[in-house]
Backbone and ligand atoms as CSV (ligand in chain L), in Angstrom:
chain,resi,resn,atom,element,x,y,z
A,1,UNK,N,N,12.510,-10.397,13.745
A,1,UNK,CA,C,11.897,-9.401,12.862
A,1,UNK,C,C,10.441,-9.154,13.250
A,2,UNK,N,N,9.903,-7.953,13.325
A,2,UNK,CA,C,8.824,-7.636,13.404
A,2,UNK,C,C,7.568,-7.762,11.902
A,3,UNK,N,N,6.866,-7.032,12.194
A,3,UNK,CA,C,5.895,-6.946,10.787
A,3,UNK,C,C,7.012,-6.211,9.846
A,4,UNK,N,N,6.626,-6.299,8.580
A,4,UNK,CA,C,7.525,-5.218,7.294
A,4,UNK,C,C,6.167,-5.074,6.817
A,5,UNK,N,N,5.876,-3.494,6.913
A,5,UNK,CA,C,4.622,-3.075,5.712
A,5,UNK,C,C,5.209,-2.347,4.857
A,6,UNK,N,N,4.492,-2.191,3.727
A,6,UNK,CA,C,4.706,-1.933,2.306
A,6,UNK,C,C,3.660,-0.672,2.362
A,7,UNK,N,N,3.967,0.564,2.296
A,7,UNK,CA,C,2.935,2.001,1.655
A,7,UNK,C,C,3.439,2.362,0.607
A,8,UNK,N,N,2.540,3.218,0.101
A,8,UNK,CA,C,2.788,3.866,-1.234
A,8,UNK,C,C,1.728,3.855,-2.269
A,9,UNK,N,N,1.776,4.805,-3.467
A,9,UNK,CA,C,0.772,4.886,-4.346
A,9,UNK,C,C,0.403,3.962,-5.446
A,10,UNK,N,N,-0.913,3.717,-5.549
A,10,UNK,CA,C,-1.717,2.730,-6.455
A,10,UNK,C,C,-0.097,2.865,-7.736
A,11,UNK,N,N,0.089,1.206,-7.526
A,11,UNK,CA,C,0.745,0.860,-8.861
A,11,UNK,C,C,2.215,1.147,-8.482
A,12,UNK,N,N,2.818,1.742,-7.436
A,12,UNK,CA,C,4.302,1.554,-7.267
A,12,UNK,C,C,4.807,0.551,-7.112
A,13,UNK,N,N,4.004,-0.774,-6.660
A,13,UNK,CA,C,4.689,-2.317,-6.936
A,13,UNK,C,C,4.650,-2.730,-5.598
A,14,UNK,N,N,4.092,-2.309,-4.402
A,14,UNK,CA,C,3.012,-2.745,-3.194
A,14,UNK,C,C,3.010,-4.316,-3.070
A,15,UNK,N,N,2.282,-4.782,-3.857
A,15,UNK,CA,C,1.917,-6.382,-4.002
A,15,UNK,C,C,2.951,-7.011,-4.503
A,16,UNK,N,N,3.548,-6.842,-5.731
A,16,UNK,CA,C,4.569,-7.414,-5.788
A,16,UNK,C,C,5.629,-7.775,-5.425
A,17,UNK,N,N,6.177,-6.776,-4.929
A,17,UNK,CA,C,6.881,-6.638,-3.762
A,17,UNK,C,C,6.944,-7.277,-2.378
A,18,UNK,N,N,5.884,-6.989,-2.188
A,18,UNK,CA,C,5.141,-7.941,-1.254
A,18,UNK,C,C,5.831,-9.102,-1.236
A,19,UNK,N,N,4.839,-9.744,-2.626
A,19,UNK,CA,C,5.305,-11.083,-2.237
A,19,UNK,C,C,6.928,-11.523,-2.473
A,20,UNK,N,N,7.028,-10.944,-2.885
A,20,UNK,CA,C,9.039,-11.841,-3.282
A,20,UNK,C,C,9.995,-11.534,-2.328
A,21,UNK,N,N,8.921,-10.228,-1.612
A,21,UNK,CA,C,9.807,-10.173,-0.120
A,21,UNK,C,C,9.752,-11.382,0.500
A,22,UNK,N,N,8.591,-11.712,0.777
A,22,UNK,CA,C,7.763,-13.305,1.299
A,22,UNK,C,C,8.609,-14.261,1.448
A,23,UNK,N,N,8.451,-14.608,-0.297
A,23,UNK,CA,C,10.270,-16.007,-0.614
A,23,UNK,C,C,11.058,-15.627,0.191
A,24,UNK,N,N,11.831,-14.191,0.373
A,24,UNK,CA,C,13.423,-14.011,0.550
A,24,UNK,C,C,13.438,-14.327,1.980
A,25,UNK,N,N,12.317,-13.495,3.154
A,25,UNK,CA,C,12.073,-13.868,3.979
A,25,UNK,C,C,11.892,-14.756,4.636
A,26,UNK,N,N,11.290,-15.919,3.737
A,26,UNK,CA,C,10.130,-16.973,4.278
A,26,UNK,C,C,9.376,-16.666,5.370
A,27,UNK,N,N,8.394,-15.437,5.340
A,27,UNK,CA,C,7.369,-14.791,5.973
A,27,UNK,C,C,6.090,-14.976,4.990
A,28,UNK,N,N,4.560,-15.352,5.062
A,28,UNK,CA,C,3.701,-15.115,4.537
A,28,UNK,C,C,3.300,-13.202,4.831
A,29,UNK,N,N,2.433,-13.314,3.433
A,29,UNK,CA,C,2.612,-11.810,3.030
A,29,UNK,C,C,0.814,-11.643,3.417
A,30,UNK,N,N,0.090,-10.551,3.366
A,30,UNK,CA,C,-1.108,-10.018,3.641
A,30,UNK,C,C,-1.309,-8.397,2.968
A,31,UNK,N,N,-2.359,-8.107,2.142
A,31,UNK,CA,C,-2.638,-7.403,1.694
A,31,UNK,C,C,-3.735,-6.749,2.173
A,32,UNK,N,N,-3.997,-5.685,2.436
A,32,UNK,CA,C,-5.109,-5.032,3.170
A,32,UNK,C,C,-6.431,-4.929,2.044
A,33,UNK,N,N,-6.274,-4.579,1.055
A,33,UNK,CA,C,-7.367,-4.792,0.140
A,33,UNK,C,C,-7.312,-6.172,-0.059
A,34,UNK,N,N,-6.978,-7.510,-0.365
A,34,UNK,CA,C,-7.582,-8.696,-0.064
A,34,UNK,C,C,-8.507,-9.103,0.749
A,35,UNK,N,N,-7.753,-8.398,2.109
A,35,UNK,CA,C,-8.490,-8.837,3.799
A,35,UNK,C,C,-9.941,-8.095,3.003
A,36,UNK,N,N,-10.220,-6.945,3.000
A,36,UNK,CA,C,-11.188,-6.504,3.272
A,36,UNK,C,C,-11.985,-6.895,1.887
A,37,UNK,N,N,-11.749,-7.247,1.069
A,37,UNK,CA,C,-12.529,-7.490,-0.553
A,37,UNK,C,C,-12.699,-9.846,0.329
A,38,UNK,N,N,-12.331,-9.748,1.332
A,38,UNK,CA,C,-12.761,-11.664,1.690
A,38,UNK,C,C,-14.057,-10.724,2.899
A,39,UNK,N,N,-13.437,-10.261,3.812
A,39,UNK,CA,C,-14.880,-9.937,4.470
A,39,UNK,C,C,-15.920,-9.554,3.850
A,40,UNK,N,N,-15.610,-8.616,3.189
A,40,UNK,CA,C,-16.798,-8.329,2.593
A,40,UNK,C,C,-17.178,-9.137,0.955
A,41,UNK,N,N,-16.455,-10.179,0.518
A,41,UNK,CA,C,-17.230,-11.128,-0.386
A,41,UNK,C,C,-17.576,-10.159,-1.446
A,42,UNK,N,N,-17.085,-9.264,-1.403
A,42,UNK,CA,C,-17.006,-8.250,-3.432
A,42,UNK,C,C,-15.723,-7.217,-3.426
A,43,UNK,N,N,-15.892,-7.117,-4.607
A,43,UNK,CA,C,-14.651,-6.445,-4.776
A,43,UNK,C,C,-14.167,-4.737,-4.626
A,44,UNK,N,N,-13.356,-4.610,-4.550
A,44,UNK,CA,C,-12.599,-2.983,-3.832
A,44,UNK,C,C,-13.883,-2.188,-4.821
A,45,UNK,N,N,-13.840,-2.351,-6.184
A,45,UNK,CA,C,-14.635,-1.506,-7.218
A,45,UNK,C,C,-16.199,-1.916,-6.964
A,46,UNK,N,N,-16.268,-2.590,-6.330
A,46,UNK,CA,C,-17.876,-3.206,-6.191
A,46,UNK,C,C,-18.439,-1.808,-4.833
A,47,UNK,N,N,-17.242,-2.163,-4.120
A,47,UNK,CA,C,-17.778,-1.714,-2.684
A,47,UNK,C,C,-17.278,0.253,-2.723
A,48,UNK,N,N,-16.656,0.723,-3.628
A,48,UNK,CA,C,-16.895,2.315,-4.033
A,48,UNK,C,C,-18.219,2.092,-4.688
A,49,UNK,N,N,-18.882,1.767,-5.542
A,49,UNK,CA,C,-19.622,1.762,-6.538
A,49,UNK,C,C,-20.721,1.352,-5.589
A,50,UNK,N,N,-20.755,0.703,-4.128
A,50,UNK,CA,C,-22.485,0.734,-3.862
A,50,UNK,C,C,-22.030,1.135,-2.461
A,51,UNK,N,N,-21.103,1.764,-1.943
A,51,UNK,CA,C,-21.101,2.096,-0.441
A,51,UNK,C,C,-20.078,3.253,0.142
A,52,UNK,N,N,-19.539,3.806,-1.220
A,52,UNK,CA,C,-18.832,4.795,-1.414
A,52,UNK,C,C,-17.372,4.568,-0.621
A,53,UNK,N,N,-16.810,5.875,-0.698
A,53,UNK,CA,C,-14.772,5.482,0.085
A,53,UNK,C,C,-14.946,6.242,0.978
A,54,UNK,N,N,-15.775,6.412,2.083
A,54,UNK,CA,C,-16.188,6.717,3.135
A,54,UNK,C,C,-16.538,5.189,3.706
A,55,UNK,N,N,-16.791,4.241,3.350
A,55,UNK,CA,C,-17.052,3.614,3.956
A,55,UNK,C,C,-15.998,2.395,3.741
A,56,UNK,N,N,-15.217,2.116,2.474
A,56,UNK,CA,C,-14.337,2.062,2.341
A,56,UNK,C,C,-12.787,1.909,3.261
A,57,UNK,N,N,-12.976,3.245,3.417
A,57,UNK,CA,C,-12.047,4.065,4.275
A,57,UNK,C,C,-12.122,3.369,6.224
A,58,UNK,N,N,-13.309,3.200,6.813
A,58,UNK,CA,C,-13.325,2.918,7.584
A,58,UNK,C,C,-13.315,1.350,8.245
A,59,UNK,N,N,-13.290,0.498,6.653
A,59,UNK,CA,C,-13.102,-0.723,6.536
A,59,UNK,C,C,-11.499,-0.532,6.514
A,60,UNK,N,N,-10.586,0.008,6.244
A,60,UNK,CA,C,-9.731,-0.096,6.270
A,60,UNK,C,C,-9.117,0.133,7.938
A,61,UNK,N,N,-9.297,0.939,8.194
A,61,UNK,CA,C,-9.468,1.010,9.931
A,61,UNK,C,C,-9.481,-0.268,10.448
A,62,UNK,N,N,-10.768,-0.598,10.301
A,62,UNK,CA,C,-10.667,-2.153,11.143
A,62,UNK,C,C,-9.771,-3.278,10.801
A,63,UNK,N,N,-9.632,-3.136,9.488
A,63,UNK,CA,C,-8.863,-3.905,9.141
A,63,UNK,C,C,-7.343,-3.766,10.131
A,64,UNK,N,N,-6.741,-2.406,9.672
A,64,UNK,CA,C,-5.427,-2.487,10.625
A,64,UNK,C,C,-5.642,-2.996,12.036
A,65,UNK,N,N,-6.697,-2.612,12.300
A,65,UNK,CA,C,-6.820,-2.316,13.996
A,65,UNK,C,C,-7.081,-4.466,14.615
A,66,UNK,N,N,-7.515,-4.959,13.475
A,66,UNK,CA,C,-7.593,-6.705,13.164
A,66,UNK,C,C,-6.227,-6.973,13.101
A,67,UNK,N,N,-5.690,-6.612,12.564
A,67,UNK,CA,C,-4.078,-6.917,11.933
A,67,UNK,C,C,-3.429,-7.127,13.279
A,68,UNK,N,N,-3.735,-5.732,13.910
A,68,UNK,CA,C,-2.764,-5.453,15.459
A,68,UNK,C,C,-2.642,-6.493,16.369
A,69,UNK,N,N,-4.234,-6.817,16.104
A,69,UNK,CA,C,-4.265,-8.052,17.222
A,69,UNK,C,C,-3.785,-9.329,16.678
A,70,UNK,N,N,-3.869,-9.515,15.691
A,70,UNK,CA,C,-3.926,-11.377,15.118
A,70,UNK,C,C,-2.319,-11.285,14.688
A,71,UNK,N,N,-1.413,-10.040,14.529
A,71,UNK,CA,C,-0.018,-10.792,13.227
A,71,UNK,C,C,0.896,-10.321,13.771
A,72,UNK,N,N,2.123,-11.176,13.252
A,72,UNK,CA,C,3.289,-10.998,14.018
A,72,UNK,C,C,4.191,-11.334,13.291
A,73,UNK,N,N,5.268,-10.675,12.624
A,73,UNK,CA,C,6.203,-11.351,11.958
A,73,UNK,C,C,5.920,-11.477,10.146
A,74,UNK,N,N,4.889,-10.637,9.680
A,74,UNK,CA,C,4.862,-10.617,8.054
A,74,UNK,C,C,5.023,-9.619,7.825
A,75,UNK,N,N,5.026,-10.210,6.049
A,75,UNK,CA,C,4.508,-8.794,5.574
A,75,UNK,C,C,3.452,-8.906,5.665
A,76,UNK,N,N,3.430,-7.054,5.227
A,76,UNK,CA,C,1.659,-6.532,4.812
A,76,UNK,C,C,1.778,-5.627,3.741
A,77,UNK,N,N,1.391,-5.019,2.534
A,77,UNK,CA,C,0.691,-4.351,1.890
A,77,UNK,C,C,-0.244,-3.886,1.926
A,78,UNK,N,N,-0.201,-2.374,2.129
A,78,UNK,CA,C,-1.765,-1.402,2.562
A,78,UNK,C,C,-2.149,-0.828,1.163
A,79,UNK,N,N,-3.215,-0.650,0.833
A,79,UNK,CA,C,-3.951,-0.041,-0.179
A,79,UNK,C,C,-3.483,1.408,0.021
A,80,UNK,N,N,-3.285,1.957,-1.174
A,80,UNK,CA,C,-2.458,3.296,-1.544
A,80,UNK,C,C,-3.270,4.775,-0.336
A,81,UNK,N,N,-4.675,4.634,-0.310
A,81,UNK,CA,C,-5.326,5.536,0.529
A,81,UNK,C,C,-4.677,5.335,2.154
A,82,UNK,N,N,-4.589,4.180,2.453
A,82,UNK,CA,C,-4.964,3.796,4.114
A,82,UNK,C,C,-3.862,4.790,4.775
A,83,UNK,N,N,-2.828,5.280,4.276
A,83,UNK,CA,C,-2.047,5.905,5.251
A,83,UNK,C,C,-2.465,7.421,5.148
A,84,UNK,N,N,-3.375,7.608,4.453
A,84,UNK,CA,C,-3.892,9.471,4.444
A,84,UNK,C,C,-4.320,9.739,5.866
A,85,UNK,N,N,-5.320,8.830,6.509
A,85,UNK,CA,C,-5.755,9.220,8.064
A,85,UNK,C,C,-4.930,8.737,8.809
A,86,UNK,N,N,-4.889,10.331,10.006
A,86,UNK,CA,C,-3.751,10.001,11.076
A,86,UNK,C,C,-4.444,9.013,11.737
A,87,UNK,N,N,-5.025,8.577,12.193
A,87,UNK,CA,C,-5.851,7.554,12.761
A,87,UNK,C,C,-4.860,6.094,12.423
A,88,UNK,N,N,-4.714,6.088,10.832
A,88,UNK,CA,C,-4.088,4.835,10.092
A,88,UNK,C,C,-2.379,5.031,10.614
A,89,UNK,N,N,-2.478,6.120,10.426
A,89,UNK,CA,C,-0.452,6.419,10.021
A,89,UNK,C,C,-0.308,5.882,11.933
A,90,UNK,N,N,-0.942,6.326,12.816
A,90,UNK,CA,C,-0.030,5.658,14.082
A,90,UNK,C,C,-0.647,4.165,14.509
A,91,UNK,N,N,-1.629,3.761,13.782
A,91,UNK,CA,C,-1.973,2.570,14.031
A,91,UNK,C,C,-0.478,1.527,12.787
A,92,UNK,N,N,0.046,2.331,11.915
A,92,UNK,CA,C,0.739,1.660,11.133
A,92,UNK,C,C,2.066,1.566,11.428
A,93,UNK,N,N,2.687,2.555,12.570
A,93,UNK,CA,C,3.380,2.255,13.533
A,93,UNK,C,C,3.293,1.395,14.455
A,94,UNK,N,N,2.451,1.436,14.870
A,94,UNK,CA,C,2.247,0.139,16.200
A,94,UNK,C,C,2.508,-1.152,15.553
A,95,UNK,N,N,1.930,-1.351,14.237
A,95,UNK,CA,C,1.624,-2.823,13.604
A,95,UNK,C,C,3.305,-2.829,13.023
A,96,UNK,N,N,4.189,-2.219,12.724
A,96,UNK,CA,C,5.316,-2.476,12.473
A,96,UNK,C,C,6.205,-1.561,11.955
A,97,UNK,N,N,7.321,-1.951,11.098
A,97,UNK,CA,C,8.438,-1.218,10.188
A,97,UNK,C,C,7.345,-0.908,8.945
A,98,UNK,N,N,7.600,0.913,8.687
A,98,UNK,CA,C,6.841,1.085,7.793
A,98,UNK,C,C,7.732,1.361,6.586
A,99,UNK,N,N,7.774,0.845,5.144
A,99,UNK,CA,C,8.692,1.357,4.219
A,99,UNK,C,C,7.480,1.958,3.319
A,100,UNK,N,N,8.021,2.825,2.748
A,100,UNK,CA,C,7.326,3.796,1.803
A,100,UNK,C,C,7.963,3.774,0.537
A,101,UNK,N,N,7.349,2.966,-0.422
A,101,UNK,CA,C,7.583,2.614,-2.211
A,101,UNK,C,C,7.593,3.888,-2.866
A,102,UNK,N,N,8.045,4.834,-3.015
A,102,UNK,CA,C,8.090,5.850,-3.808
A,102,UNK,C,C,8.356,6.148,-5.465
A,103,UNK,N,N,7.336,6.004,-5.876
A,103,UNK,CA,C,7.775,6.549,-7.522
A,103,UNK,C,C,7.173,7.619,-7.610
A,104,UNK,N,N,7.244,8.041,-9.451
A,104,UNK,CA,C,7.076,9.215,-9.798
A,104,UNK,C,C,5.832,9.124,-10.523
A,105,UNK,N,N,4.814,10.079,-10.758
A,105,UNK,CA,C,3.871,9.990,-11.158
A,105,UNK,C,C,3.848,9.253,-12.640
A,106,UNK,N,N,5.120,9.933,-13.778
A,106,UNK,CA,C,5.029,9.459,-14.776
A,106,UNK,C,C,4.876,7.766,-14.572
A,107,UNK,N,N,5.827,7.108,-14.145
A,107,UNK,CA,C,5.936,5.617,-13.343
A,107,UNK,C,C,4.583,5.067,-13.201
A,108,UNK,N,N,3.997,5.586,-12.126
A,108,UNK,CA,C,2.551,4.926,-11.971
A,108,UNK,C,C,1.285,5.298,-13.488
A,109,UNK,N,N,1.971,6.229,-14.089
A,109,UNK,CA,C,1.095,6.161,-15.314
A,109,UNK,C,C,1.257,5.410,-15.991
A,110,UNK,N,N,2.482,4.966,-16.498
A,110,UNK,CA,C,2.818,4.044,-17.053
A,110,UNK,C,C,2.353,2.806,-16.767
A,111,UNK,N,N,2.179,2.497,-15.601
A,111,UNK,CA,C,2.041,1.317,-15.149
A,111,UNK,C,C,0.054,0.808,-15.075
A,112,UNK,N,N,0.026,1.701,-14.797
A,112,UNK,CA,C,-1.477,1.713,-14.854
A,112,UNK,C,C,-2.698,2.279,-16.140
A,113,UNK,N,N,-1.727,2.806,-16.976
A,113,UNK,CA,C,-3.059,3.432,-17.904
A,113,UNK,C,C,-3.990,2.073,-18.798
A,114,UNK,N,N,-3.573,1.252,-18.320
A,114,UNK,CA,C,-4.484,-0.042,-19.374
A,114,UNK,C,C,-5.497,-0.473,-17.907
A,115,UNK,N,N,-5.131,-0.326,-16.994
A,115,UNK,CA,C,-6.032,-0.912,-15.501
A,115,UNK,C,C,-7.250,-0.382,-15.435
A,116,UNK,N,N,-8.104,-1.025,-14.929
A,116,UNK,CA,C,-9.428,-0.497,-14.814
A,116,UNK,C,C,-10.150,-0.932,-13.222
A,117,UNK,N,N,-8.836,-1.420,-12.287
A,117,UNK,CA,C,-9.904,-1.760,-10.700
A,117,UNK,C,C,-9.567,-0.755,-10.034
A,118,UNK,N,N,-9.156,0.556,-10.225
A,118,UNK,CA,C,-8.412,1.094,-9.243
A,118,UNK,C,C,-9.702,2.189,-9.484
A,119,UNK,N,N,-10.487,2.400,-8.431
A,119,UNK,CA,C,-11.762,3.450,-8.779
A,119,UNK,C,C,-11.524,4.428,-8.973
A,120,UNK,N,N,-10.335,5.327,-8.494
A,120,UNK,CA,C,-10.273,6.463,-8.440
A,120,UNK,C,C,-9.704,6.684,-9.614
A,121,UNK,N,N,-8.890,6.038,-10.285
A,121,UNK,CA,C,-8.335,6.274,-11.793
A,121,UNK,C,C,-9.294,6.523,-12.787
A,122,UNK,N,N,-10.183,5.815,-12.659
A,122,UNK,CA,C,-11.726,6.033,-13.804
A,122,UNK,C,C,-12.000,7.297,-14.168
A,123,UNK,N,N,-10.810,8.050,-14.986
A,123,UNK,CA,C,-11.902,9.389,-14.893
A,123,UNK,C,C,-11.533,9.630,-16.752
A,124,UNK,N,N,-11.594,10.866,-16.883
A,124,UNK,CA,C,-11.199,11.522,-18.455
A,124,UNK,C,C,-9.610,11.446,-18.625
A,125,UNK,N,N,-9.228,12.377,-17.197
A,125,UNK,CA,C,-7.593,12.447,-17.099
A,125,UNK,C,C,-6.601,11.785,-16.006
A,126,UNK,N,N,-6.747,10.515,-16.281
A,126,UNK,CA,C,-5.578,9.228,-15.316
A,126,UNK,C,C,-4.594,10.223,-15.013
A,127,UNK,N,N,-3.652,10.748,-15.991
A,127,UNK,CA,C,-2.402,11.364,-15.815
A,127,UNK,C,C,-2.416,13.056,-14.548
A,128,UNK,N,N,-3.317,13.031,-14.766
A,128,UNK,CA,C,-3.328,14.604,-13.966
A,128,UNK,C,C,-4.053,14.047,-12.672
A,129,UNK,N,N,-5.168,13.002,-12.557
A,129,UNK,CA,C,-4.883,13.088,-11.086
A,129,UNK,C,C,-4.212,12.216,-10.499
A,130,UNK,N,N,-3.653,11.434,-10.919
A,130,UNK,CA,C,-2.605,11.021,-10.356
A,130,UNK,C,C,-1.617,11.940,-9.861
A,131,UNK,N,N,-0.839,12.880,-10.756
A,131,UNK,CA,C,-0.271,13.881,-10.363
A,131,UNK,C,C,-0.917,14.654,-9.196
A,132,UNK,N,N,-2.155,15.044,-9.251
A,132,UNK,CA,C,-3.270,15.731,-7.863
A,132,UNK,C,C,-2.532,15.124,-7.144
A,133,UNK,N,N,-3.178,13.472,-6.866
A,133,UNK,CA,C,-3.285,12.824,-5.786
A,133,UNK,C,C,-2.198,12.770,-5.281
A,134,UNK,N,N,-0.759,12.197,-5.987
A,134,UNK,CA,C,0.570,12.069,-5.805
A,134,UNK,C,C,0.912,13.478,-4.524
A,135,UNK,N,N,0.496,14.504,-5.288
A,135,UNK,CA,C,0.776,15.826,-4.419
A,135,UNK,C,C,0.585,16.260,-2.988
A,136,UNK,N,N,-1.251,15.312,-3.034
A,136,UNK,CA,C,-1.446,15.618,-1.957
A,136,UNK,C,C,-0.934,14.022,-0.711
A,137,UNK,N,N,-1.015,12.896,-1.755
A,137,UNK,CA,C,-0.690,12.700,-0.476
A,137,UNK,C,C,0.868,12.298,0.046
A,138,UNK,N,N,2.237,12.530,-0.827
A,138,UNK,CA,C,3.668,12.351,-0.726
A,138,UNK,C,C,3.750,12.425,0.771
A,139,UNK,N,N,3.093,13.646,1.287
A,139,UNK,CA,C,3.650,14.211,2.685
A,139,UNK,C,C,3.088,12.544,3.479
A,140,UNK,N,N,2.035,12.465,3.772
A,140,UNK,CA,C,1.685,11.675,4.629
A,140,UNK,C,C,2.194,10.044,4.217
A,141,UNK,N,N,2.277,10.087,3.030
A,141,UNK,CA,C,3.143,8.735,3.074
A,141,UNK,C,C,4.284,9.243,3.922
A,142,UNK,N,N,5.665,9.954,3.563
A,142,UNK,CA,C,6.880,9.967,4.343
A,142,UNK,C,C,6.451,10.243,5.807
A,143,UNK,N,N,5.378,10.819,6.092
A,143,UNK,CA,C,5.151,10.980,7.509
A,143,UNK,C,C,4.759,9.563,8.306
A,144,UNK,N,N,4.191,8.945,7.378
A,144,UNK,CA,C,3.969,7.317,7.962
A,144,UNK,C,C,4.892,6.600,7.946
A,145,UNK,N,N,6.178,6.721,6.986
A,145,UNK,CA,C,7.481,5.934,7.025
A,145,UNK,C,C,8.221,6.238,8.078
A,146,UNK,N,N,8.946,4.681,7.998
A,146,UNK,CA,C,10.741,4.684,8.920
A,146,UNK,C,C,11.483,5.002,7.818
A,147,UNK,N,N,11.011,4.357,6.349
A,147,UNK,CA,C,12.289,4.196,5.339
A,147,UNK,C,C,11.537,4.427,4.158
A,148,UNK,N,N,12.193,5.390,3.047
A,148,UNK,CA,C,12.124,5.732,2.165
A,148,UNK,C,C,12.272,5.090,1.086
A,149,UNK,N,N,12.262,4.078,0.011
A,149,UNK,CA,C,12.840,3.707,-1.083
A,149,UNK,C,C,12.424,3.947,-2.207
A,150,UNK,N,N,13.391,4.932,-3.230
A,150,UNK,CA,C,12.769,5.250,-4.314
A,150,UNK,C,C,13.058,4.212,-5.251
A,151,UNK,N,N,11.535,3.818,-6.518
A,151,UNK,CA,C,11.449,2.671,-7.203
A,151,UNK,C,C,11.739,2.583,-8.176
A,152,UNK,N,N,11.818,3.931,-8.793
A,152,UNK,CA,C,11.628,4.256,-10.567
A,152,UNK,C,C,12.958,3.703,-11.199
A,153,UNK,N,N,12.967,2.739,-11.789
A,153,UNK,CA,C,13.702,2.588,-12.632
A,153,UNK,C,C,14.464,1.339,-11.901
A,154,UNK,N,N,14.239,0.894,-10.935
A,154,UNK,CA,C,14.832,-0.085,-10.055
A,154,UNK,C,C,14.316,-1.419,-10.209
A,155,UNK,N,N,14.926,-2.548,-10.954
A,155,UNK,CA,C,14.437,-4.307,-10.249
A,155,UNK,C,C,13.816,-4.399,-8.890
A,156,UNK,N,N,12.813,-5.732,-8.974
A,156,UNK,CA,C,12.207,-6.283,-8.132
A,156,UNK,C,C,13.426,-6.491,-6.740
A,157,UNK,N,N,14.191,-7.478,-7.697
A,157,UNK,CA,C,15.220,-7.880,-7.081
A,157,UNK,C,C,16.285,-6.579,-6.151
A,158,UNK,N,N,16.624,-5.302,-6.866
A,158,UNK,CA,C,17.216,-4.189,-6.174
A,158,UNK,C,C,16.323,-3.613,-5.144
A,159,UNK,N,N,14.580,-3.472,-5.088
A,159,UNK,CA,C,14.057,-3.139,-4.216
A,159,UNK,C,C,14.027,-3.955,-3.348
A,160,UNK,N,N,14.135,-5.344,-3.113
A,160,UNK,CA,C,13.701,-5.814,-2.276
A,160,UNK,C,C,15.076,-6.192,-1.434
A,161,UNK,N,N,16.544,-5.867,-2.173
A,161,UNK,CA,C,17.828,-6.075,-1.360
A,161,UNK,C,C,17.877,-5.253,-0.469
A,162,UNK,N,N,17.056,-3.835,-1.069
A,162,UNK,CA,C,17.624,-2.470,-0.520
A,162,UNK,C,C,16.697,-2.332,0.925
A,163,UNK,N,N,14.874,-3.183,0.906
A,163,UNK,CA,C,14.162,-3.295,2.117
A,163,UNK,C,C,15.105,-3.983,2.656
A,164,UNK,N,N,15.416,-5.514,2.339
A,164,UNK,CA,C,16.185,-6.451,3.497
A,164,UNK,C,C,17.190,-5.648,3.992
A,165,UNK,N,N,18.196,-4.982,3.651
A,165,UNK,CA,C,19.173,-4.410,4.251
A,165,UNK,C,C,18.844,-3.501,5.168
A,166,UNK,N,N,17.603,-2.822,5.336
A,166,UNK,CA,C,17.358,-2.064,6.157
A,166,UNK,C,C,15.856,-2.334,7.351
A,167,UNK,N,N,15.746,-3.635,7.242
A,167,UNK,CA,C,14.457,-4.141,8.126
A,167,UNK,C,C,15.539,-4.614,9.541
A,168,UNK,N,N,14.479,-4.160,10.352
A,168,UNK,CA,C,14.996,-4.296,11.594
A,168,UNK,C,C,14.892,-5.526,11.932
A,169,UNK,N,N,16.113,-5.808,12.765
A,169,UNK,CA,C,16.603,-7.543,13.102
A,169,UNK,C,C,15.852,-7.517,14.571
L,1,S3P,C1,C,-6.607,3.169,-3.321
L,1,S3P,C2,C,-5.664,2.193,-3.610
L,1,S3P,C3,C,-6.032,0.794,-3.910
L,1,S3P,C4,C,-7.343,0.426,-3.213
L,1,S3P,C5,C,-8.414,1.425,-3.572
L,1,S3P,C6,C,-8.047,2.865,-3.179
L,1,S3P,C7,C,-6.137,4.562,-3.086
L,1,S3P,O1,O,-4.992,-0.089,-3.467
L,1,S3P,O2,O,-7.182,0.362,-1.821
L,1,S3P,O3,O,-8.640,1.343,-4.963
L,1,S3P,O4,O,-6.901,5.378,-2.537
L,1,S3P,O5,O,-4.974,4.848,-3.434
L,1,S3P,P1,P,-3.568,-0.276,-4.214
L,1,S3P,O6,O,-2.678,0.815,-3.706
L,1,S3P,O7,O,-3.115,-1.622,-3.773
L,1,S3P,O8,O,-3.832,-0.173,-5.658
């Protein structure tokens, strides 16, 4: 087995996922916002709030482009932005099997309207840009995927039968 990464939008279940893939596997798992919230010693909301998602953004870069060289054989979980730049989407090919977590906006509202680390959610109306964002970026998630899996309404346990059955041996 190669790498298995995890894309998709803030709150489709990324991390979680993640890890219980991990158990089934017995692969250690890696999260791209971890990596980069240990280098840089503050947190995802610390580092919008004094260095903006421009800079952000290009921490995420290195990060993959770190990944390429050092891992072999996990998972990974990318932060919901990292696959918007083509830059990311063929570096996220090289680094492995890409699956794409797909829910529906209502879904991630649900899931998120009590959260408060996700910067871009901070606004008057959670529900509408999510919907924005969802819009704009659907395309480039499926453009970064091998495999599609829709989440809404699905167990931990059904998403993660439906990745194993389709990760390359
Ligand atoms: C972001 C998603 C977050 C995190 C940052 C920006 C995004 O990761 O990288 O807040 O632009 O969608 P999760 O998808 O793990 O929440």
């Amino acid at each position: 087995m190669g790498n298995v990464i995890l894309i998709g939008f803030m709150g489709c279940g990324k991390t979680t996922v993640g890890l219980r893939l991990s158990y089934r596997l017995r692969q250690s798992v890696i999260d791209t916002d971890k990596e980069i919230e240990k280098e840089e010693k503050r947190t995802i909301s610390d580092i919008f709030a004094t260095d903006g998602e421009a800079y952000f953004r290009a921490a995420e870069t290195a990060c993959l482009q770190k990944l390429i060289r050092s891992v072999s054989n996990q998972i990974i979980s990318v932060g919901g932005g990292l696959p918007l730049r083509e830059e990311n989407r063929k570096l996220l090919h090289k680094l492995g099997q890409v699956f794409y977590l797909r829910a529906e906006p209502e879904t991630i509202y649900e899931r998120l309207k009590h959260d408060t680390t996700r910067p871009l959610l901070q606004c008057s109306d959670p529900k509408e840009k999510i919907r924005t964002l969802m819009g704009e970026r659907d395309g480039h998630y499926r453009n970064a995927a091998d495999v599609v899996i829709q989440v809404d309404g699905k167990s931990f346990e059904q998403i993660i039968n439906e990745i194993e059955a389709q990760t390359l041996k």
